[in-house]
C-alpha positions as a printed Julia matrix, in Angstrom:
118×3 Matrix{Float64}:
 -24.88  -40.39    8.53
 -25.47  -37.87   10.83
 -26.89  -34.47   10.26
 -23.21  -32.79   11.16
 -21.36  -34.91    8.87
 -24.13  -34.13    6.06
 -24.06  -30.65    6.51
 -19.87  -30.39    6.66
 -19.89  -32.73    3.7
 -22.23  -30.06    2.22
 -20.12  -27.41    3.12
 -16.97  -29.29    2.34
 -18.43  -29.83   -1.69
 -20.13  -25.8    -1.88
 -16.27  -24.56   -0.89
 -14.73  -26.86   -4.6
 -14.51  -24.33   -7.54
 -16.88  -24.45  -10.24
 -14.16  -24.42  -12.84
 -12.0   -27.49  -10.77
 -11.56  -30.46  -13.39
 -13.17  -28.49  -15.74
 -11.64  -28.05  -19.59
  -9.4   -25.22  -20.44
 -11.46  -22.53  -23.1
 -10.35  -21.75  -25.2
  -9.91  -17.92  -25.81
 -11.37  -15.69  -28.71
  -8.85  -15.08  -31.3
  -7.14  -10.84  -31.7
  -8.96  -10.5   -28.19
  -6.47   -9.36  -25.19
  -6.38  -11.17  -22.29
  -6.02   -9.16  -19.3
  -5.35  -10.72  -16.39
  -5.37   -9.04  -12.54
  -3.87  -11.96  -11.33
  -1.91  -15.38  -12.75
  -2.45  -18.13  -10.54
  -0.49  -20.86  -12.92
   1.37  -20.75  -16.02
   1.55  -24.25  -18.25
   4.37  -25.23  -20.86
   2.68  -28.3   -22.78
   4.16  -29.56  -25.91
   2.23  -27.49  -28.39
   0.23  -25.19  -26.36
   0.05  -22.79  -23.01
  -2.3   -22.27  -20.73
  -2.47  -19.32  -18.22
  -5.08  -19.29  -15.02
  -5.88  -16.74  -13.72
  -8.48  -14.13  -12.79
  -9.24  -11.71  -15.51
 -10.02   -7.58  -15.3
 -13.08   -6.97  -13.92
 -13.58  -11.02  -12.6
 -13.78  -12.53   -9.49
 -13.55  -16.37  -10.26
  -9.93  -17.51  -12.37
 -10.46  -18.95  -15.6
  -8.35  -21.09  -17.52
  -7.26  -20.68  -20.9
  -5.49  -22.7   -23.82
  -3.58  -20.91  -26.44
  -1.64  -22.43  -29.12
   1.22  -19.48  -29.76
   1.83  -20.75  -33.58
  -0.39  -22.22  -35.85
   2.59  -23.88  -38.19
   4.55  -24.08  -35.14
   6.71  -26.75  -34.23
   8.0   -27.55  -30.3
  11.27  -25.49  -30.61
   9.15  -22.02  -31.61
   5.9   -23.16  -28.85
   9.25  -23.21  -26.52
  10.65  -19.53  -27.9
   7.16  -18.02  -27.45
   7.12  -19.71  -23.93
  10.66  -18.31  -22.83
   9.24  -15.18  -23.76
   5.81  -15.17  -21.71
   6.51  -17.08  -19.13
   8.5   -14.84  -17.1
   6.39  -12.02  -17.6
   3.81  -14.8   -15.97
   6.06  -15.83  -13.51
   6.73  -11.87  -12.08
   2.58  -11.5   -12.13
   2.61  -14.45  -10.06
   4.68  -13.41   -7.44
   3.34  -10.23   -6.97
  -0.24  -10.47   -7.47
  -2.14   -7.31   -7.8
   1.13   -5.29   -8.56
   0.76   -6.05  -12.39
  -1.61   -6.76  -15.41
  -0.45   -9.78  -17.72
  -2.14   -9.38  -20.69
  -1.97  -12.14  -23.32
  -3.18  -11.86  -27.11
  -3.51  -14.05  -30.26
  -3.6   -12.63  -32.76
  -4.86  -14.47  -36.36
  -1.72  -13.52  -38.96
   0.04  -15.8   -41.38
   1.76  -17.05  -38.13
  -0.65  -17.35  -35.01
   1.33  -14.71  -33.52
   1.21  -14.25  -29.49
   1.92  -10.97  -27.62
   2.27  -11.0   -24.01
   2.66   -7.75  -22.12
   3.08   -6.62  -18.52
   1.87   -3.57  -16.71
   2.18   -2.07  -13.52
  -0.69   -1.26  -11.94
């Protein structure tokens, strides 16, 4: 291999995110999550999970959140509706607003989702 191709493979492989491939975290319960920017917004069968770049961040993050701890698929999918176009609106105008996303630990694993302007 040549020393061009080595060094543009090298450049190619320093350019990947850190965080691509990598698991989802899996966020720190009654903590807000405020984020500058959403880059995606997931709908899974019993969980979301928001990227994005947080306050104060430079490199997005990805987190899992599980809106209801005796939920079933019908409430996950409530709790979705709800968030996801507040998610949606961050997403198309990034910078504009704050999405901030928090679990809090009650009886019910609630989730409040909130949007700001900046």
């Amino acid at each position: 291999m040549s020393s061009f191709r080595a060094l543009a493979l090298l450049a190619a492989l320093s350019l990947v995110p850190s965080s691509a491939g990598a698991e989802p975290e899996t966020p720190v319960v009654g903590v807000p999550y405020v984020f500058a920017t959403v880059d995606a917004y997931t709908v899974a069968a019993i969980s979301l999970e928001i990227t994005g770049t947080l306050v104060g961040e430079n490199t997005p993050r990805t987190f899992r959140f599980w809106p209801g701890g005796r939920s079933t698929d019908a409430t996950v999918s409530v709790e979705a509706a709800r968030c996801d176009r507040l998610a949606l609106l961050a997403m198309t105008r990034p910078g504009r607003y704050l999405f901030t996303w928090k679990w809090d630990t009650t009886a019910f694993n609630i989730v409040t989702c909130t949007l700001t302007r900046q």
